[in-house]
FIRO-317658 format. One record per atom (N, C-alpha, C): x, y, z; residue in one letter. Coordinates in pm, whole numbers, plus 50000, padded with zeros to 5 digits. Layout:
XYZA/...
END
This chain:
629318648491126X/629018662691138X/628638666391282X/627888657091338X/627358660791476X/628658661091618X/629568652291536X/630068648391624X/631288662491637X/632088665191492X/632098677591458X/631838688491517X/630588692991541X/630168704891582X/630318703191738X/630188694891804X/630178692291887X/631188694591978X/632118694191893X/633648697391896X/634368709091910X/633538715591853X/633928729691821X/632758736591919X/631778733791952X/631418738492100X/631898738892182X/632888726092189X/633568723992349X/634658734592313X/635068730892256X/636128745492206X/635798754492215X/634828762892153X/634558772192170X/633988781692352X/633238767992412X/633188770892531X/634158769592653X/635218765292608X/636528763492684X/637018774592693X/637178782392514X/638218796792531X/637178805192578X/635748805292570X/634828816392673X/635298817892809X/635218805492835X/635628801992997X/637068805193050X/638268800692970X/639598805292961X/639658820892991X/638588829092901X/638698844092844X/638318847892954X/636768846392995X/636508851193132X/637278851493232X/637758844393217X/639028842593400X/639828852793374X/640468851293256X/641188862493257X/641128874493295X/639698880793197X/639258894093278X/638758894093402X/638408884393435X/638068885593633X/639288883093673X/640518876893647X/641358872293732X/641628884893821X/641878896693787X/642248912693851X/641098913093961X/639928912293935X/638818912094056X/638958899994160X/638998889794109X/639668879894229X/641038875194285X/641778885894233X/643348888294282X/642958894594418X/642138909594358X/642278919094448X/641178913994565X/639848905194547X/639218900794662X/640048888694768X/640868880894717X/641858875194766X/642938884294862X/643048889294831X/644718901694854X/643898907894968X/642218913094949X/641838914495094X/642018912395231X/641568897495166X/641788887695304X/642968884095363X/644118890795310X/645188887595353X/645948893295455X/647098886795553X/647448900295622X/648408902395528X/649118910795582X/650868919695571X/651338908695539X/651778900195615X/653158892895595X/652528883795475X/651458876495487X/651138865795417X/651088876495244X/650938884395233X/650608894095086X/652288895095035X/652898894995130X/654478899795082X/654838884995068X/654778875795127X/655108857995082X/654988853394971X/652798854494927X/652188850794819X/651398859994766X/652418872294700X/651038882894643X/650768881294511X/650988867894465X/650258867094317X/648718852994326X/648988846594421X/647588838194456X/646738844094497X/645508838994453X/644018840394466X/643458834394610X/643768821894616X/643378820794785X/643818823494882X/643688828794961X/644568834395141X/644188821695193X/645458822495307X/645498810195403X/644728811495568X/645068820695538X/644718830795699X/642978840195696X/642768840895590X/641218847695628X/641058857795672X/641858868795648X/641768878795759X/640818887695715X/639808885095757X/638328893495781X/638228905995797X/638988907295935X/638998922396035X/639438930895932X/640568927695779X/640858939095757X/639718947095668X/638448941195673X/637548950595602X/636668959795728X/636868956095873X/636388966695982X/637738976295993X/638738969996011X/640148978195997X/639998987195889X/639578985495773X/639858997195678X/638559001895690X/637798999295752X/636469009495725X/636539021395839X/637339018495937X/637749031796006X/638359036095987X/639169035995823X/639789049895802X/641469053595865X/641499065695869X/642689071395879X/642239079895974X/643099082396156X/643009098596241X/640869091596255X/640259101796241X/639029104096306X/638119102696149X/638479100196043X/637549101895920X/637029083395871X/636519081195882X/635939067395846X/635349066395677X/635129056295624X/635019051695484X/633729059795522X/632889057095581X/631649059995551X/631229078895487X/632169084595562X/632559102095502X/632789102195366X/634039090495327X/634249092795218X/633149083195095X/632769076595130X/631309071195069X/630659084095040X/630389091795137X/628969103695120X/629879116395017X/631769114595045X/631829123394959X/631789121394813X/632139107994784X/632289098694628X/630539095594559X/629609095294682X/627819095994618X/627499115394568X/627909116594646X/627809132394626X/627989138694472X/629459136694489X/630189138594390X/630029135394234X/629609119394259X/629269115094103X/628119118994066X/626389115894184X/625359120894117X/625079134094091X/625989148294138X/625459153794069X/626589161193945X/627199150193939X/627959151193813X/627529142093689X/627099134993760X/625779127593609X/625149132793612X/624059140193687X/622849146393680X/623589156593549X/624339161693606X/625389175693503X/625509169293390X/626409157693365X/626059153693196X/625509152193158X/624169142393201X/623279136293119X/622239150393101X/622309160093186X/621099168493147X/621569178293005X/622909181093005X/623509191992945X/624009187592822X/624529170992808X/624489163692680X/623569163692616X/622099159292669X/620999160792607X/620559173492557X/620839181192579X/620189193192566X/620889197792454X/622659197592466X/623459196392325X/622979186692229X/622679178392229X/622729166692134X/621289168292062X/620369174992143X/619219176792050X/619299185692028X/620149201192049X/620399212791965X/620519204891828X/622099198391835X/623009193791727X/621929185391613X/621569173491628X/620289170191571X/619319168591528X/618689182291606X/617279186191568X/616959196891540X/617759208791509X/617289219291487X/618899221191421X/617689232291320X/618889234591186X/619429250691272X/620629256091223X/620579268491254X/621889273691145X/622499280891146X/623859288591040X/624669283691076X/625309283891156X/626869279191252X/626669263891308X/625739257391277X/625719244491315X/626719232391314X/627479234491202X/628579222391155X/629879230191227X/630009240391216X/631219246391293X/631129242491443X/630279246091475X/629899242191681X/630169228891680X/629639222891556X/629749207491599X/631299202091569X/631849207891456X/633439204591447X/634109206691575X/634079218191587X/634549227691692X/634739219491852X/633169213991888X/633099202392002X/633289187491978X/633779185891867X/634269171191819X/635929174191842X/636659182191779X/637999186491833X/638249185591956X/637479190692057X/638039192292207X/638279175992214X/637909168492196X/637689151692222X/639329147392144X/640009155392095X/641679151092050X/642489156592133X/641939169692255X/642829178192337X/643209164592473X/644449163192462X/644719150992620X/644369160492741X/643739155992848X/643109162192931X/644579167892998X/645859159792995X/647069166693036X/647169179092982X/646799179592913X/646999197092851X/646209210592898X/645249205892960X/644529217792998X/644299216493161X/645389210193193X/645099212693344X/645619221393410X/647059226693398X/647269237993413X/646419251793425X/646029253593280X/644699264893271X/643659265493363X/643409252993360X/642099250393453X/641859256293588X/643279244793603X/643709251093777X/643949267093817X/644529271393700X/645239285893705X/643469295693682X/642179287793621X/641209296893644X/640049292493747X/640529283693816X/639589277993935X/640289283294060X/641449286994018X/642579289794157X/641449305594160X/642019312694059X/641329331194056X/639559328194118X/639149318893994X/637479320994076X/637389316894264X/638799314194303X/638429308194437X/637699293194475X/637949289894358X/637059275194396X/637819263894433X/638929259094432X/640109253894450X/639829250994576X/639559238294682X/639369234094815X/638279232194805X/636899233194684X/635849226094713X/635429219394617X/634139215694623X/633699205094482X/633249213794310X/633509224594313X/633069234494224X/634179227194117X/635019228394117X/636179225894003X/635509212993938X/635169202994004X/635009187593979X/633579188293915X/632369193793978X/631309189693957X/630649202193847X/630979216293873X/629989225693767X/630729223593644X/632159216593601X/632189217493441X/631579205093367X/631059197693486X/629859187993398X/628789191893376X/628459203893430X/626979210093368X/627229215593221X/628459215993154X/628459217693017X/628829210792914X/628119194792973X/628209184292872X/629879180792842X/629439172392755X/630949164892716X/630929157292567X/631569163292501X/631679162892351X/631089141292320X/631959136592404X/631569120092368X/630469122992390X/629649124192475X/628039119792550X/627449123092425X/627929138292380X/626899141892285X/626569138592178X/627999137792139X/627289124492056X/627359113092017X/627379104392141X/626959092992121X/625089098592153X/624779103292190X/623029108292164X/622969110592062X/623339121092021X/622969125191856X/623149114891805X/623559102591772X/623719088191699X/622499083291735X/622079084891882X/621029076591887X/619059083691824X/619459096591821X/618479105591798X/618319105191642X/619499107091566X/619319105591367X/618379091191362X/618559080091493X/617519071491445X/616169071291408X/615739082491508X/614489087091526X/614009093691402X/612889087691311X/612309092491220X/611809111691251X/612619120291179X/612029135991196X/610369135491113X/609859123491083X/608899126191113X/608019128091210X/608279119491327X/607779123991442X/607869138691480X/608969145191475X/608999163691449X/607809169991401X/607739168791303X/606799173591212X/605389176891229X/605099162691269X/603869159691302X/603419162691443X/604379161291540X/603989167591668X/604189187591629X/605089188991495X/604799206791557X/603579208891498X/603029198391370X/601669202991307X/600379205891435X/600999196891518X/599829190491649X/600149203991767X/601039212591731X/600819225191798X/602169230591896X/602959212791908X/604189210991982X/605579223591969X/605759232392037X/606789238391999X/608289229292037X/609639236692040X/610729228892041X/610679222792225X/610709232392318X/610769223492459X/609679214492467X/608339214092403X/607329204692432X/607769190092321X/608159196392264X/608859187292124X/610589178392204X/610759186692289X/611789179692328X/611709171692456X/610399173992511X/610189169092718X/609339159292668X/608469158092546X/607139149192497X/607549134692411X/608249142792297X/608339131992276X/609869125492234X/611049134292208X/612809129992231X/612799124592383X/612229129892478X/613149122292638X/612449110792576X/611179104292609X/611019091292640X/611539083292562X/612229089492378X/612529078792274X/614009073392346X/614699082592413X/615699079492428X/616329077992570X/615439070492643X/615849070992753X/617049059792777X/617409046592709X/618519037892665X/619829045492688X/619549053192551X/620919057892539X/621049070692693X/620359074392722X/620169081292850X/620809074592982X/620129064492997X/620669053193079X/622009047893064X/622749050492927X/623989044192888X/625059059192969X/624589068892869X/625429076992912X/625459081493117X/624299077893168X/624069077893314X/625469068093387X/625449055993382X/625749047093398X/627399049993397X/628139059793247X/629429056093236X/630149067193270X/628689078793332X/629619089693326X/629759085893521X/628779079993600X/628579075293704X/629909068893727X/630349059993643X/631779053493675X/632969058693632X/632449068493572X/634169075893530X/633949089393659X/633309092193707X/633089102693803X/633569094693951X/632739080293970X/633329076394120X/635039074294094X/635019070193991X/636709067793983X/637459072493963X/637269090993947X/638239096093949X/639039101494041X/640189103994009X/641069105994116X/642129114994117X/642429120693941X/643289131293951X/642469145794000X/640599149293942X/639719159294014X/640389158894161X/640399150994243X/640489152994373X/641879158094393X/642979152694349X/644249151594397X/644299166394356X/644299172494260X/644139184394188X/643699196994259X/642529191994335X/641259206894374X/641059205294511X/641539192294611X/640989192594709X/642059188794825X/641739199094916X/643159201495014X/642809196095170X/641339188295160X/641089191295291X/640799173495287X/641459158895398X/640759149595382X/639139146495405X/638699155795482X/637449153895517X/636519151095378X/637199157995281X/636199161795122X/636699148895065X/637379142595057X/638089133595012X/636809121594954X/636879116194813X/636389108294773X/636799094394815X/636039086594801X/637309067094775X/637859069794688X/638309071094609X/638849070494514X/640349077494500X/640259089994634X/641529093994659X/642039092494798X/640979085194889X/641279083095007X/641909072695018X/641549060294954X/642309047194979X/643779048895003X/644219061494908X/646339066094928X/646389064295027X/644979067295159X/645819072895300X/646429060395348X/646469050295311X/646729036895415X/647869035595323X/648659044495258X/650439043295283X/650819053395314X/652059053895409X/652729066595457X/654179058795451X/654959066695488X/656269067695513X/657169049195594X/655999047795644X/656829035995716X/655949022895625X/655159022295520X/655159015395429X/653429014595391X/652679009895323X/651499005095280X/651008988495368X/649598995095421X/649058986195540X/647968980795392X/648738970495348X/647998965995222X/646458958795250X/646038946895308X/645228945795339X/643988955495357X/644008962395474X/642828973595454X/642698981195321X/643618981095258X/643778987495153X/642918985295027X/643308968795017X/642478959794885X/641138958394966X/640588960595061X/639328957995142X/638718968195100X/638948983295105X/638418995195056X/638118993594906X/639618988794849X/639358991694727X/638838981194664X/638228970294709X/637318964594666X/635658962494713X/635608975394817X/634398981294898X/633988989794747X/635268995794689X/634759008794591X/634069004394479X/634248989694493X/633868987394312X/632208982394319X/631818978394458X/630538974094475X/629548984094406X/629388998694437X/628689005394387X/628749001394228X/629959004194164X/629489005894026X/629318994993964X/629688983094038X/629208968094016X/627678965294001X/627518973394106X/625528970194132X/625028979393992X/625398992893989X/625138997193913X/625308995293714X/626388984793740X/626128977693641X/625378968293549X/624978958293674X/624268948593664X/622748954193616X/622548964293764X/620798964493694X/620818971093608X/621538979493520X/621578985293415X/621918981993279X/622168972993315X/622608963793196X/622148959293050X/620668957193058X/620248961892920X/620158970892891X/619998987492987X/619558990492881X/620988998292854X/622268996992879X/623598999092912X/623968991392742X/623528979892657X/623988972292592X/622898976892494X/622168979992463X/620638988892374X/620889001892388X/621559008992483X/621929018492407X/623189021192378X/624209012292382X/625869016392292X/625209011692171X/624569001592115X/623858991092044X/623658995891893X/622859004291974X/621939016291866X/622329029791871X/623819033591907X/623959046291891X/625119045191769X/625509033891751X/626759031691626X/628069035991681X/627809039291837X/629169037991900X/629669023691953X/630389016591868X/631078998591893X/632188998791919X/632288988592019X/633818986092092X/634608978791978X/
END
């Protein structure tokens, strides 16, 4: 039996190990493919080790394209996402404990109603969008990208509301007996229960915001505004893709939400956990 189990550990820790590579293999393609130049990427662009080391191309791509350097587009891609999380996470919450905690007439309709938008493909309403961001004049700045996250987003909300039905409404009760109306009822004692799932939704709306890239291509005409995420294009033009600097940026881009992964991490895994939203 011992010998048995024993067996099936090694097994079992082989295909862990097998599995992992796999999903990193794409992250250490592309940190490999860095270091590479031109010619050596077009020879061997499916190996992981470079022969040549080429270093410089992460100072090479950090100056950019003309006069604009990574570092612009860093301040425009920090910009951009925090106060577009700030925008979900404040405006989800605020939906999600409407939806949850307070009864009202039209309640199940609002909530059908914002569960539907979540089947519309975002291809479908871009047209409109554009055609009412073009009239408000906002079209060339960050308005298009960042104020329609101040009105929440049907997932966020509820994956909160999942995490909030956990919460005994007795605690409700007893804080309104204790004098609590609904905003003291909601700043006292809902933020601190749920700061997890808070942290979850922080975290993913943080990485779906640095990484997007059709917002930009869409709304923004000027490179100076330019995120990473739509700047990296500039290092191909017409006479071909200067690949190296290229995988150097675009593996400059993933550091942020890398870090931001890591330290977030429990409470990133405690709150998908406990909201009954499972992969």
């Amino acid at each position: 039996m011992k010998k048995k189990k024993r067996i099936l550990t090694i097994l079992y820790h082989t295909g862990m190990i097998l599995g992992s590579f796999v999903m990193i293999y794409p992250l250490l393609w592309l940190l490999g493919s860095s270091l590479k130049t031109n010619a050596e990427y077009y020879a061997s662009p499916y190996s992981l080790i470079p022969q040549s080391w080429a270093f410089s191309n992460y100072a090479q791509g950090w100056k950019g394209v003309g006069r604009l350097t990574f570092t612009a587009f860093f301040k425009n891609s920090f910009l951009i996402s925090i106060c577009s999380t700030i925008g979900i996470v404040v405006s989800s919450t605020l939906a999600a404990f409407g939806f949850a905690r307070i009864k009202f007439r039209t309640r199940k309709f609002w909530f059908v109603l914002m569960i539907l938008t979540m089947c519309l493909p975002s291809q479908v309403l871009m047209i409109p969008q554009y055609s009412l961001y073009n009239k408000l004049g906002w079209v060339g700045t960050y308005l298009p990208i960042i104020v329609p996250c101040f009105t929440g987003s049907a997932f966020y909300v509820f994956m909160l509301m999942q995490f909030m039905k956990n919460i005994p409404r007795e605690m409700d009760e007893a804080a309104i007996v204790d004098g609590c109306n609904r905003p003291a009822l909601f700043y006292r004692i809902m933020l601190p229960l749920i700061k997890p799932a808070m942290a979850t939704v922080a975290v993913l709306a943080f990485m779906g915001s640095w990484s997007d890239f059709m917002g930009a291509l869409l709304y923004l005409n000027k490179p100076a505004m330019y995120p990473v995420s739509y700047a990296i294009k500039l290092f191909g033009d017409e006479n071909g893709t200067n690949y190296g600097p290229m995988f150097a940026m675009s593996f400059c881009s993933l550091i942020p939400v890398l870090v931001l992964f890591f330290v977030f991490q429990k409470s990133l895994v405690e709150g998908i956990s406990t909201t009954g939203v499972k992969g």
